[in-house]
LOKOLNU-356453 format. One record per residue (C-alpha): residue in one letter; chain; residue number from 1; x, y, z. Coordinates in steps of 0.001 Angstrom, whole numbers, plus 500000, padded with zeros to 6 digits. Layout:
{node "A", "A", NUM, {X, Y, Z}}
...
//
This chain:
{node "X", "A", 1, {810678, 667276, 927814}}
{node "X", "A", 2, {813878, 667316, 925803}}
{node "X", "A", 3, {815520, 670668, 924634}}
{node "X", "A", 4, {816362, 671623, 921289}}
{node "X", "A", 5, {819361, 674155, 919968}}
{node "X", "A", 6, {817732, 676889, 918952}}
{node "X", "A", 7, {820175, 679606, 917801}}
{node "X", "A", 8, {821585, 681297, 920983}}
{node "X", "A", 9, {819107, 679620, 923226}}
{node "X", "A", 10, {817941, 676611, 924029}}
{node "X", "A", 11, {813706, 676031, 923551}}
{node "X", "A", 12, {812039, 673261, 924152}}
{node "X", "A", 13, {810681, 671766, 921709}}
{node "X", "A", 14, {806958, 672428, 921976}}
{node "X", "A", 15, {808264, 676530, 922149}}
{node "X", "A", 16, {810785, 675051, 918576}}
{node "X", "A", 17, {807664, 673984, 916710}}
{node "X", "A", 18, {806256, 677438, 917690}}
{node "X", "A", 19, {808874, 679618, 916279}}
{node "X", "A", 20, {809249, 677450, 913275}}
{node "X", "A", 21, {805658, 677844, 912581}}
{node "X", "A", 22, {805554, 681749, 913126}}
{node "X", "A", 23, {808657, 681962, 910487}}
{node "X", "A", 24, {806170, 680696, 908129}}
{node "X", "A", 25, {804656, 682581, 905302}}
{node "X", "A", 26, {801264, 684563, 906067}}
{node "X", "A", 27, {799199, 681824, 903661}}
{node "X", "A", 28, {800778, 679013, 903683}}
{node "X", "A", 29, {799408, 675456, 904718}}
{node "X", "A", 30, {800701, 672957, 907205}}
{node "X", "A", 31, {800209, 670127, 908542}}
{node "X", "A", 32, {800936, 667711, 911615}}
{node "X", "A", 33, {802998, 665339, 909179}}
{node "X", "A", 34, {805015, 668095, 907149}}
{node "X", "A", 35, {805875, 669532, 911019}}
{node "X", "A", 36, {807056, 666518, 912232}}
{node "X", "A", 37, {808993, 665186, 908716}}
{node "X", "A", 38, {810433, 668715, 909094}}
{node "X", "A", 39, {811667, 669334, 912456}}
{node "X", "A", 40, {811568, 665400, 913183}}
{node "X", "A", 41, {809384, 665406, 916120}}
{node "X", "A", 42, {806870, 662774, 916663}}
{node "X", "A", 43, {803114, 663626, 915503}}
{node "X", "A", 44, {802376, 664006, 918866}}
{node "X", "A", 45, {804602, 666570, 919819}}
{node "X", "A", 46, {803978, 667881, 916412}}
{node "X", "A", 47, {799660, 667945, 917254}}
{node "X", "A", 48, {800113, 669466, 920418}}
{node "X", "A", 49, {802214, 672233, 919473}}
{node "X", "A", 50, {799898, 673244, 916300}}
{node "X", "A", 51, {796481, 673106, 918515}}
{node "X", "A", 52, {798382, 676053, 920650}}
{node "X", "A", 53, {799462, 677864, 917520}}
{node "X", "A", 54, {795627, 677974, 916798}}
{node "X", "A", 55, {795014, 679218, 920188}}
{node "X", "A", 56, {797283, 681940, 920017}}
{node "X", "A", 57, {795797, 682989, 916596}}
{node "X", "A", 58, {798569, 682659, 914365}}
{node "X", "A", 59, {797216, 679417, 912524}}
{node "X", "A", 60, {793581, 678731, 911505}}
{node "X", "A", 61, {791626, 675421, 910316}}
{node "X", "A", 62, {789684, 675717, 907358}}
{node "X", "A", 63, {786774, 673188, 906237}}
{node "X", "A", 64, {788398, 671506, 902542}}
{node "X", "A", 65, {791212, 673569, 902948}}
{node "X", "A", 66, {793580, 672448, 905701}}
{node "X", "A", 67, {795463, 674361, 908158}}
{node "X", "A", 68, {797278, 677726, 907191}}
{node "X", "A", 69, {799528, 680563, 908818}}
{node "X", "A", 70, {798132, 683552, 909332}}
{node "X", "A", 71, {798533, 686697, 910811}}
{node "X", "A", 72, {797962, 687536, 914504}}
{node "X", "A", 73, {795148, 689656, 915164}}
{node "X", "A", 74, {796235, 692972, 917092}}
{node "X", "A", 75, {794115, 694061, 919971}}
{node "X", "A", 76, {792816, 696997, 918324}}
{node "X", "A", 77, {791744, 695076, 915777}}
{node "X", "A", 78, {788909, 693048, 918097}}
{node "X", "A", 79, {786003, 695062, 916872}}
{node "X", "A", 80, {786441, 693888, 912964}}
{node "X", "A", 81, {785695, 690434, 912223}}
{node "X", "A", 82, {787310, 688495, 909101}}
{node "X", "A", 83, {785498, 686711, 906614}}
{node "X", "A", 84, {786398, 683650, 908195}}
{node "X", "A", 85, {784776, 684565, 911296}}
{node "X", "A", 86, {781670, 685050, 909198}}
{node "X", "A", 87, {781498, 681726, 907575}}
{node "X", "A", 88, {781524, 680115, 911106}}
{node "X", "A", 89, {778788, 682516, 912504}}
{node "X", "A", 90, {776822, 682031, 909670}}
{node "X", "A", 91, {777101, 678016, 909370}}
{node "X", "A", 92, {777946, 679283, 905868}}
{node "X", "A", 93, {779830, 677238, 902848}}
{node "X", "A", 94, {782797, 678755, 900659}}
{node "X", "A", 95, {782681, 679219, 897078}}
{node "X", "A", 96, {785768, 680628, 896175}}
{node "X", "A", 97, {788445, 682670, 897804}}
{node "X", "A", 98, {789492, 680396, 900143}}
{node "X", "A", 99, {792696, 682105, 900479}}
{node "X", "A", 100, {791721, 685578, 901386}}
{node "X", "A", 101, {789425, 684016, 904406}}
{node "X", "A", 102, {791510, 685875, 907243}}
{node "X", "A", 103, {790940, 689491, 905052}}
{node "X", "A", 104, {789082, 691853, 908075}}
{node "X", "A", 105, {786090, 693542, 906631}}
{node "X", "A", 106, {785373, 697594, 907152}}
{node "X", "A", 107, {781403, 697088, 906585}}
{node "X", "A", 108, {778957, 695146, 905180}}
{node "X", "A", 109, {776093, 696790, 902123}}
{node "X", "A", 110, {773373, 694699, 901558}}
{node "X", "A", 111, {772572, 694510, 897835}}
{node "X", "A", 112, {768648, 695208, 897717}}
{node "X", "A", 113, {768332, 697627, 895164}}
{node "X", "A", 114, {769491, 697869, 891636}}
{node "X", "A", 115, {772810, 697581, 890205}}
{node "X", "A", 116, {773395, 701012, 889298}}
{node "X", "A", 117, {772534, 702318, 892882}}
{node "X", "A", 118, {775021, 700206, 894414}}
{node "X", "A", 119, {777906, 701387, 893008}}
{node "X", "A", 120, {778714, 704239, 895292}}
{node "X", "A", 121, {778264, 701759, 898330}}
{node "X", "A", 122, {780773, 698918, 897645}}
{node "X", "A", 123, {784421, 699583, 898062}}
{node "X", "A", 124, {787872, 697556, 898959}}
{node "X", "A", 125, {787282, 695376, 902133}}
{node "X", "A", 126, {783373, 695220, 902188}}
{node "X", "A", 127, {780862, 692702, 902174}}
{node "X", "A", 128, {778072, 692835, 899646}}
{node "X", "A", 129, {774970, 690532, 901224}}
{node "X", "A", 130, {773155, 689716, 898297}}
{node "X", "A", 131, {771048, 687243, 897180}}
{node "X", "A", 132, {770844, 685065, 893339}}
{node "X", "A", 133, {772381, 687722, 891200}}
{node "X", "A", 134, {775707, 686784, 889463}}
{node "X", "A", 135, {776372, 690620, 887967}}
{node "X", "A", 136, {776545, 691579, 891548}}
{node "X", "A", 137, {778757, 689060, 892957}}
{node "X", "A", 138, {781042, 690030, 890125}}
{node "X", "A", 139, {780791, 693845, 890484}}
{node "X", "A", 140, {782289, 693457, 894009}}
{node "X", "A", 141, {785166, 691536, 892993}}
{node "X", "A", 142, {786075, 693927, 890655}}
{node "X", "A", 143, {786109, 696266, 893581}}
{node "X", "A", 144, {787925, 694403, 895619}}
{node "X", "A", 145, {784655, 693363, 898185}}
{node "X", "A", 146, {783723, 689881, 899401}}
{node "X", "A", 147, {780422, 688429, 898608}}
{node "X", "A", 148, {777862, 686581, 900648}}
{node "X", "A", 149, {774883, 684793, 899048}}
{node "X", "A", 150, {771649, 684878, 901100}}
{node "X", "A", 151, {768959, 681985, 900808}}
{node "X", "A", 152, {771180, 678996, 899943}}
{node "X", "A", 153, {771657, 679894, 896610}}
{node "X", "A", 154, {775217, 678712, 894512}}
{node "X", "A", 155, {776774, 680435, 891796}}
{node "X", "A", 156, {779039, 680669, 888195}}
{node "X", "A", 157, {782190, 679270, 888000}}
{node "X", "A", 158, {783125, 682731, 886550}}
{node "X", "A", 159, {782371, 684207, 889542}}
{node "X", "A", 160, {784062, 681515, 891471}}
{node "X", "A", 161, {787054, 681716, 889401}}
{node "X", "A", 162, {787457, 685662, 889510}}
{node "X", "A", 163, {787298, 684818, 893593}}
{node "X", "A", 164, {789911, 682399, 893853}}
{node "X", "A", 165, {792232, 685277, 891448}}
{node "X", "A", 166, {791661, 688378, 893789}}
{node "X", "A", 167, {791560, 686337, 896992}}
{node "X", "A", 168, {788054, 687615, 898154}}
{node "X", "A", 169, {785969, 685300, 899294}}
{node "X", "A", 170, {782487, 684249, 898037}}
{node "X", "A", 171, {780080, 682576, 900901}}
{node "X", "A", 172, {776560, 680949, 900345}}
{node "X", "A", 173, {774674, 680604, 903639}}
{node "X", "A", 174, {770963, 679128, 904160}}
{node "X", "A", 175, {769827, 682648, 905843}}
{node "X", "A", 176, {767788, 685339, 904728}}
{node "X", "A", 177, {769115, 688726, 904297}}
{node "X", "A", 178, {767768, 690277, 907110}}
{node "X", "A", 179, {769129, 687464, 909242}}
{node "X", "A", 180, {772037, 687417, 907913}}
{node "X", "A", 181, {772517, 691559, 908404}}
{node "X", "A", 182, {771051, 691018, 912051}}
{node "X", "A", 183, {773602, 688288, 913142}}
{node "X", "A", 184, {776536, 690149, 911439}}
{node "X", "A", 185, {775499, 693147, 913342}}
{node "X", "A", 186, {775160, 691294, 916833}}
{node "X", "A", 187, {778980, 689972, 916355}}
{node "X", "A", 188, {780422, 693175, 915279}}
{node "X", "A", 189, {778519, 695189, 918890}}
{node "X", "A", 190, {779972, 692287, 920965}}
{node "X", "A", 191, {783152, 692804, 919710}}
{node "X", "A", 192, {782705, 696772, 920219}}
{node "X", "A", 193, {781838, 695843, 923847}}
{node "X", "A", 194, {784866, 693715, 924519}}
{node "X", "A", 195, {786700, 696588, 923462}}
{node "X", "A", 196, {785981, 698722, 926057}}
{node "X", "A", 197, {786819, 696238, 928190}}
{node "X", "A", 198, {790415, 697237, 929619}}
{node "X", "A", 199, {793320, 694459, 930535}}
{node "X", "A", 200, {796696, 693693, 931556}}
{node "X", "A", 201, {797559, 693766, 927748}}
{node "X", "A", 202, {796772, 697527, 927585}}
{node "X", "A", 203, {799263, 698908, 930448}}
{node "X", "A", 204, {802281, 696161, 930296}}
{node "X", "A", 205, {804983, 696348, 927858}}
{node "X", "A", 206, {805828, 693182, 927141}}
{node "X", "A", 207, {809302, 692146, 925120}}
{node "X", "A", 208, {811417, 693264, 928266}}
{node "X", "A", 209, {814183, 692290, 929897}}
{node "X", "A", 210, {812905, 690822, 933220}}
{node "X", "A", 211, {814605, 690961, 936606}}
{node "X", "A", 212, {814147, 687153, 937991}}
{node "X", "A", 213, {816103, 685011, 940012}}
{node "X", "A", 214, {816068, 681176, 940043}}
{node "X", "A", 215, {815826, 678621, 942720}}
{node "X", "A", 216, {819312, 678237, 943760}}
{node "X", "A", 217, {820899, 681407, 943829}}
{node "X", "A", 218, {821340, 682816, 947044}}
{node "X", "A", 219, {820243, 686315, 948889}}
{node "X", "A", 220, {823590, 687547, 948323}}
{node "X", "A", 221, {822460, 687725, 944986}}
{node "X", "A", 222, {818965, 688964, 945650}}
{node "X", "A", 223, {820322, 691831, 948042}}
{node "X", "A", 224, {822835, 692963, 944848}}
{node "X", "A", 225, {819551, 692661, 942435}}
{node "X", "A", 226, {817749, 694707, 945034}}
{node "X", "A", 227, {820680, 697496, 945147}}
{node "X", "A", 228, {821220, 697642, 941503}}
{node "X", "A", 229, {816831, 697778, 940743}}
{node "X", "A", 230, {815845, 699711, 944015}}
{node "X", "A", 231, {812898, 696802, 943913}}
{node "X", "A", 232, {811864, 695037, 947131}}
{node "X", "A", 233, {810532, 691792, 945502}}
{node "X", "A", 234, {811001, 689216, 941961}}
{node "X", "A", 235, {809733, 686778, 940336}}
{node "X", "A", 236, {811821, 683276, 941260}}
{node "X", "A", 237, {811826, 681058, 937571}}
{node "X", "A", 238, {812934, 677480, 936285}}
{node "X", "A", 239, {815599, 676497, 933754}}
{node "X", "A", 240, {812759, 676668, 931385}}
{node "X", "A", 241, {811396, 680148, 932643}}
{node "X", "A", 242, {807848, 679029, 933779}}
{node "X", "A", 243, {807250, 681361, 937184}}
{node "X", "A", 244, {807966, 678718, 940701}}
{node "X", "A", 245, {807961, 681332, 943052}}
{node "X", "A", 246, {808008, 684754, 944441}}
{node "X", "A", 247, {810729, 686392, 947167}}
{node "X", "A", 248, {810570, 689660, 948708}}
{node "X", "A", 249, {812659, 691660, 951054}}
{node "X", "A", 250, {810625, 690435, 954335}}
{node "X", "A", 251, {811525, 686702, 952946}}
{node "X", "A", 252, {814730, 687332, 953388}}
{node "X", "A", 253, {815017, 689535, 956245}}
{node "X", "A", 254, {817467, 688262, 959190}}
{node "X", "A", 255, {818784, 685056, 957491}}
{node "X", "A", 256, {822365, 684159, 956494}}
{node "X", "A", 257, {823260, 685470, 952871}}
{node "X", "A", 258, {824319, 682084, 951816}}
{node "X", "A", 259, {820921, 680676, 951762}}
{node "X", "A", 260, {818970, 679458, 949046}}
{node "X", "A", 261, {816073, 681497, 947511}}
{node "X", "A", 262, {814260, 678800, 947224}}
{node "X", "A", 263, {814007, 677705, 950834}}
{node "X", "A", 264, {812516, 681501, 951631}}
{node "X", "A", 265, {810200, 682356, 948594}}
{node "X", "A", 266, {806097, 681973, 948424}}
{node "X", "A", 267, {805804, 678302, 945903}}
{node "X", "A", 268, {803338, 678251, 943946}}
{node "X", "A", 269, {802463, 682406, 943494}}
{node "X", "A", 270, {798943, 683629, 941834}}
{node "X", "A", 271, {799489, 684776, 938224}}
{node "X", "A", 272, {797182, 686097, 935460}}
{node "X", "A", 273, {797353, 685879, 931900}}
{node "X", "A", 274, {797615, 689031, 929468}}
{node "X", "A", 275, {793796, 689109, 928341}}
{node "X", "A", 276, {792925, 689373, 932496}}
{node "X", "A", 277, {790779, 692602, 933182}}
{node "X", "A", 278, {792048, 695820, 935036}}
{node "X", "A", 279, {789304, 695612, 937446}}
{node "X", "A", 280, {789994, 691477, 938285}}
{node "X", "A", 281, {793674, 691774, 938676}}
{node "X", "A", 282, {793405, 694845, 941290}}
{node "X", "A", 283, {790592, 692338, 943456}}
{node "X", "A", 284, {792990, 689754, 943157}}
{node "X", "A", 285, {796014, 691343, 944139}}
{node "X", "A", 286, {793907, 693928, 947129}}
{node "X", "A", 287, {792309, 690685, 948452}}
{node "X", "A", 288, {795466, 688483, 948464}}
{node "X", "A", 289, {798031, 691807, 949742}}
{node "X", "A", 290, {799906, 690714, 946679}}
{node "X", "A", 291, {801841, 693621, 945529}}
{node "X", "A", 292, {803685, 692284, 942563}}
{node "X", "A", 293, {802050, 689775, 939762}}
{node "X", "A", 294, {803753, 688140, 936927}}
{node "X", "A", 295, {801938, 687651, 934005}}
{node "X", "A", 296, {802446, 683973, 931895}}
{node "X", "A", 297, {801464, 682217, 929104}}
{node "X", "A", 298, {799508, 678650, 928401}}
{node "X", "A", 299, {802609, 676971, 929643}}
{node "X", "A", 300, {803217, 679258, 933056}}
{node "X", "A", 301, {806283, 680609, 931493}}
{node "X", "A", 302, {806905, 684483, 932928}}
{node "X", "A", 303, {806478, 686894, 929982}}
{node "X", "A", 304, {805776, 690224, 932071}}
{node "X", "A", 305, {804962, 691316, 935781}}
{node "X", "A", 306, {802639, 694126, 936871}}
{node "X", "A", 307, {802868, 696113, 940296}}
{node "X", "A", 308, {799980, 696538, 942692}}
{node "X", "A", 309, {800798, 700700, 941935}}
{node "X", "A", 310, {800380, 700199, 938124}}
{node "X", "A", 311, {797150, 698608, 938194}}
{node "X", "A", 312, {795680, 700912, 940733}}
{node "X", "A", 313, {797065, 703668, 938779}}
{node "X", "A", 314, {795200, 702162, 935978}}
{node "X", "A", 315, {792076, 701791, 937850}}
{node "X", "A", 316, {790212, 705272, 937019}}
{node "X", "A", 317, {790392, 704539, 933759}}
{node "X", "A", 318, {789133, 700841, 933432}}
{node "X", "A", 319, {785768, 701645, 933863}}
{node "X", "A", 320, {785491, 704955, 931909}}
{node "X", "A", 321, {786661, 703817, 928236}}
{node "X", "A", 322, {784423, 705340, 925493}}
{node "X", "A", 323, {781147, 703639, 925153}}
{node "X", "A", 324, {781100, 701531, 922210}}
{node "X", "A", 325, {778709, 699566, 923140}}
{node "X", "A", 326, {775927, 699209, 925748}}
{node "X", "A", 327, {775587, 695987, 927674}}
{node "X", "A", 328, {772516, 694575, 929333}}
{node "X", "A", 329, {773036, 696482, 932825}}
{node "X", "A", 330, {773843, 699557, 930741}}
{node "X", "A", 331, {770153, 699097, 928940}}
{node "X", "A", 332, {768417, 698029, 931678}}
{node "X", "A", 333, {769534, 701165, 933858}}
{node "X", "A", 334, {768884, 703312, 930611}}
{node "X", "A", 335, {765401, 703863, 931970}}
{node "X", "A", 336, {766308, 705415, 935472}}
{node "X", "A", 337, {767096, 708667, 936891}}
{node "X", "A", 338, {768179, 710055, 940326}}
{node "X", "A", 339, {765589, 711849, 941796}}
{node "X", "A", 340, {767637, 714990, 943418}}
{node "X", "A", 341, {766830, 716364, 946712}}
{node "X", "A", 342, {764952, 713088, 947952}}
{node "X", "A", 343, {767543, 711554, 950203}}
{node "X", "A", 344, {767077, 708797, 953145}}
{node "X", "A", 345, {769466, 709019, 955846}}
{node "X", "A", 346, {772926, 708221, 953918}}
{node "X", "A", 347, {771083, 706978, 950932}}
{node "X", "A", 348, {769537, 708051, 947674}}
{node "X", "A", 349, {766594, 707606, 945249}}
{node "X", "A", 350, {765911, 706063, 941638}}
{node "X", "A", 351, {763049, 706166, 940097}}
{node "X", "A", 352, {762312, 704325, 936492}}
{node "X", "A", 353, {759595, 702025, 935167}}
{node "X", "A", 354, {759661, 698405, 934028}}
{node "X", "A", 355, {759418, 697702, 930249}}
{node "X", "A", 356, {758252, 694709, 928581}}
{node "X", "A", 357, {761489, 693358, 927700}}
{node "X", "A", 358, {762096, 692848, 931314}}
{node "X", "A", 359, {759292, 690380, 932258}}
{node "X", "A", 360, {760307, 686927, 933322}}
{node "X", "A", 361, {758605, 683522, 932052}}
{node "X", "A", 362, {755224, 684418, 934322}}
{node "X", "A", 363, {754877, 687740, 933299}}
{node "X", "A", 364, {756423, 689587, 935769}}
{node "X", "A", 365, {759717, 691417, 936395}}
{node "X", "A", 366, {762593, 689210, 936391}}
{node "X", "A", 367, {764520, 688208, 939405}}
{node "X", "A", 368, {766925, 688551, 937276}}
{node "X", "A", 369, {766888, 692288, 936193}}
{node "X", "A", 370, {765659, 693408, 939523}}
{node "X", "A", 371, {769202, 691760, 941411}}
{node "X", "A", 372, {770673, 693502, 938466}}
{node "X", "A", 373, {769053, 696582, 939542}}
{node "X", "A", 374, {769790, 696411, 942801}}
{node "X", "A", 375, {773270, 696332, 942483}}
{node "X", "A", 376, {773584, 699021, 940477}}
{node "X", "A", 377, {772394, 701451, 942645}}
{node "X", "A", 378, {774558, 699791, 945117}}
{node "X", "A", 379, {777665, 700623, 943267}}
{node "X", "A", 380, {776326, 704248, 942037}}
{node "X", "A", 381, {776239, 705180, 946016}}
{node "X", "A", 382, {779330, 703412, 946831}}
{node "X", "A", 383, {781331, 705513, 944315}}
{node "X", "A", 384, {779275, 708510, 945017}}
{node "X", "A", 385, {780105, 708556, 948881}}
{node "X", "A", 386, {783402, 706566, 948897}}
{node "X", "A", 387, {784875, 708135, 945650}}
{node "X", "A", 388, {786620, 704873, 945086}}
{node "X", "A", 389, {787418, 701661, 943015}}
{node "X", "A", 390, {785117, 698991, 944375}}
{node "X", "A", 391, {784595, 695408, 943421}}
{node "X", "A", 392, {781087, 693338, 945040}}
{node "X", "A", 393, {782269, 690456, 947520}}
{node "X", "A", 394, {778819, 689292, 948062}}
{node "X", "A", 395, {774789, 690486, 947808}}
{node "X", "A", 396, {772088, 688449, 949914}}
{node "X", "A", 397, {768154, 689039, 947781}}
{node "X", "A", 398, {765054, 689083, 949437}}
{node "X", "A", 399, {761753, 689022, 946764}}
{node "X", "A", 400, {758768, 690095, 948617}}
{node "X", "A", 401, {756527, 690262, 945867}}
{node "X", "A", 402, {755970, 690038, 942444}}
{node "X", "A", 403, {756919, 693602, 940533}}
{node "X", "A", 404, {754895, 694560, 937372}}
{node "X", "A", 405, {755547, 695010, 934264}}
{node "X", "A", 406, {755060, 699570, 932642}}
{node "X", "A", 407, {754985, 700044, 936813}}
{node "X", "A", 408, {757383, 702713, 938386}}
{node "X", "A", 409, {759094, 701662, 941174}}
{node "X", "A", 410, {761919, 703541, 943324}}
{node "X", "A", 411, {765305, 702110, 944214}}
{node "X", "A", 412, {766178, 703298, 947368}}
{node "X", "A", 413, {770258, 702514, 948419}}
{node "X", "A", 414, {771428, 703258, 951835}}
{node "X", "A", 415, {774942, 702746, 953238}}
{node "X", "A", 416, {775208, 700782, 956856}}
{node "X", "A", 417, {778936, 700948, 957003}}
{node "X", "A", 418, {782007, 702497, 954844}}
{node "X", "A", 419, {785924, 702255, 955679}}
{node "X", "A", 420, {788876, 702213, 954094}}
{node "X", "A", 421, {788098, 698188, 953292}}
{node "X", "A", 422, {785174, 697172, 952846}}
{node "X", "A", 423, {781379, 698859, 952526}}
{node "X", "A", 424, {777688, 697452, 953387}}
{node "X", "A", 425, {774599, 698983, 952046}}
{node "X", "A", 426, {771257, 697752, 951987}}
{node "X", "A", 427, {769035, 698306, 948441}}
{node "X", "A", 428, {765057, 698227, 948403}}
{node "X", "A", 429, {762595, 698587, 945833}}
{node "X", "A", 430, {759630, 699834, 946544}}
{node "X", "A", 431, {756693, 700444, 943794}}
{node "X", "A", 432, {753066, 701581, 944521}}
{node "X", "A", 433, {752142, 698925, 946489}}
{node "X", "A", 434, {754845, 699135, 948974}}
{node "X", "A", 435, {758483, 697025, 949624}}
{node "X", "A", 436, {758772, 694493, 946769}}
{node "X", "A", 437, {762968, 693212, 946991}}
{node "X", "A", 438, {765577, 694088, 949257}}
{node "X", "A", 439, {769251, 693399, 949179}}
{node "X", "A", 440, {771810, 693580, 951249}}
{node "X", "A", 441, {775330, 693909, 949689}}
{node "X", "A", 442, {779199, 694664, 950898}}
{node "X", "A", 443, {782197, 695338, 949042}}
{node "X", "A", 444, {785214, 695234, 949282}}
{node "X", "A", 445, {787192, 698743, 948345}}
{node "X", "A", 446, {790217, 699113, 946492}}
{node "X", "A", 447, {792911, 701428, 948004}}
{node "X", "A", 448, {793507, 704654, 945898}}
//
């Protein structure tokens, strides 16, 4: 790939395209042929380039409308969708106010009582759900809210041409209210749970100057990098800056300073990208003995690096982010309770009953939510004994018998074998008739 002059630097011109697009105004519309008239690339080039501006969130496709800049949504900002978002979640068609599409919304009031009672419920940056009534739709334009029309319904051109003037959108979808509030309200708790969810993003500062070396300089100049960083080990880059390799101070070790970096580094390193979990990048780099790991982008270029000490330093607090949100293990093990002062050897007791909502196709308890029980109580013991960071390496299921559904049963975990590695338990659950699954799990442990 060719390079382009790019004020002090020189970008390719896929990274070019990139900056020229983000220098755009928040709003406006482009296309493959104005980028490649402009910049006089070919359409291909030009294609490419704009398909990873989508991906990176900083342009957006719209149905009638085209493709337009817009602005990057922040991480803390994963928990509140945009009207946009809610036109493609709801299959839904815009009426007007195309151009405030990527506008986040605070809430949503659904517009089931009379006019007059309303008022005190919509405000700037709602979403008033509402079915066939045009004095509502324009009510919360006036106050600065979006509307969505329930049931298929269409509606005045008044109303569609006050939308288009304040930039709030106006959506008609084929659902009924109560769907519509339902699905809305699913999206906005998934998004609450990814929040909790903490990654590389949240403990690298990215923007820095990196220490790197490239393929042909030569441990003279990674023994002066080492005396002027104090750092044992960097990241070995390309002309272009995508990572190649890493070098570290037992690399070099006993050979001549005039050799090359690149006939001593490790080709071909593991990396993760920004978005990676805590608790993924710590198994990676534990399991691998990896104690540095750069962080890239779509095209392996090197935009941070993490040590093994700041992830593991991270680690305590991965799993113990406020609870916005409860998942499907969190439900299912909603129902259970340690039963104190019943203990088996090096193992403990939970006791809970089966609900409806986890019966399989036959009727039963699913295999499903009894492997997901089962390794819960693994981990709860793990952590309990072992008061460490822990990630499952593998968990072998044995289903003796059906389990029924509004029976108690008792999950009984007890630990075979703990060191500083790895640990092995083996998980039963017994109900009134006696054993009904057994598991037996390890893990592997991740050093304090």
């Amino acid at each position: 790939m060719g390079t382009i002059d790019f004020g002090e630097e020189a970008l390719t011109k896929h990274e070019f395209i990139l900056q020229y697009i983000q220098q755009l105004k928040i709003g406006e519309k482009i296309s493959v042929r104005s980028i490649a008239k402009a910049l006089q690339v070919s359409e291909g080039t030009a294609y490419r380039a704009l398909k990873e501006a989508e991906k990176i969130g900083i342009v957006s496709t719209r149905e009638r409308i085209g493709t337009v800049r817009i602005e990057k949504k922040q991480r803390g900002d994963h928990d509140r969708l945009t009207f946009s978002e809610i036109v493609t979640i709801l299959d839904g068609q815009v009426l007007g106010g195309a151009a405030g599409l990527d506008k986040t919304l605070q809430k949503f009031v659904i517009g089931a009582m009379k006019l007059e009672a309303m008022l005190s419920y919509i405000d700037a940056d709602s979403l008033l759900i509402v079915g066939n009534r045009e004095d509502a739709h324009l009510y919360a334009l006036e106050e600065g809210a979006g509307v969505l029309i329930t049931g298929g319904f269409d509606t005045s051109d008044e109303v569609k041409r006050l939308s288009d003037e304040r930039e709030l959108p106006i959506i008609s979808c084929k659902h009924d209210t109560f769907t519509v509030a339902s699905i809305i309200n699913r999206a906005i708790y998934d998004r609450l749970i990814q929040q909790k969810i903490m990654r590389i993003e949240d403990i690298v500062t990215f923007g820095q100057t990196l220490e790197t070396l490239y393929p042909g300089d030569t441990l003279e100049t990674f023994e002066w990098l080492q005396r002027e960083t104090g750092r044992a080990r960097f990241p070995v880059v390309d002309e272009k800056g995508r990572i190649v390799g890493i070098i570290t101070s037992r690399d070099a070790a006993g050979n001549p300073l005039s050799h090359t970096v690149d006939k001593l580094m490790t080709r071909n390193p593991i990396t993760v990208r920004a978005n990676t979990p805590i608790t993924s990048a710590a198994h990676t780099m534990a399991s691998e003995g990896i104690d540095l790991l750069p962080i890239v982008d779509r095209q392996r270029k090197l935009i941070a690096v993490v040590t093994r000490q700041e992830v593991l330093a991270a680690m305590p607090f991965a799993g113990k982010q406020p609870q916005s949100g409860e998942t499907f293990d969190d439900l299912m093990w909603s129902g259970f309770s340690k039963i104190t002062g019943e203990r088996t050897g090096e193992g403990w007791l939970y006791r809970g009953r089966m609900t409806p909502q986890m019966s399989g196709p036959l009727g039963t308890v699913s295999e499903g939510v009894l492997m997901a029980l089962l390794m819960q109580a693994g981990r709860l013991l793990i952590w309990e004994i072992g008061k460490r960071d822990h990630v499952l390496e593998s968990v072998t299921t044995y289903f003796v018998r059906p389990t029924q559904i509004d029976h108690e049963i008792s999950i009984v975990p007890r630990l075979l074998e703990m060191n500083r590695k790895s640990a092995k338990l083996e998980i039963e659950i017994v109900d009134d008739h006696g054993l009904a699954a057994k598991a037996m799990l390890s893990a592997q442990m991740i050093d304090p």
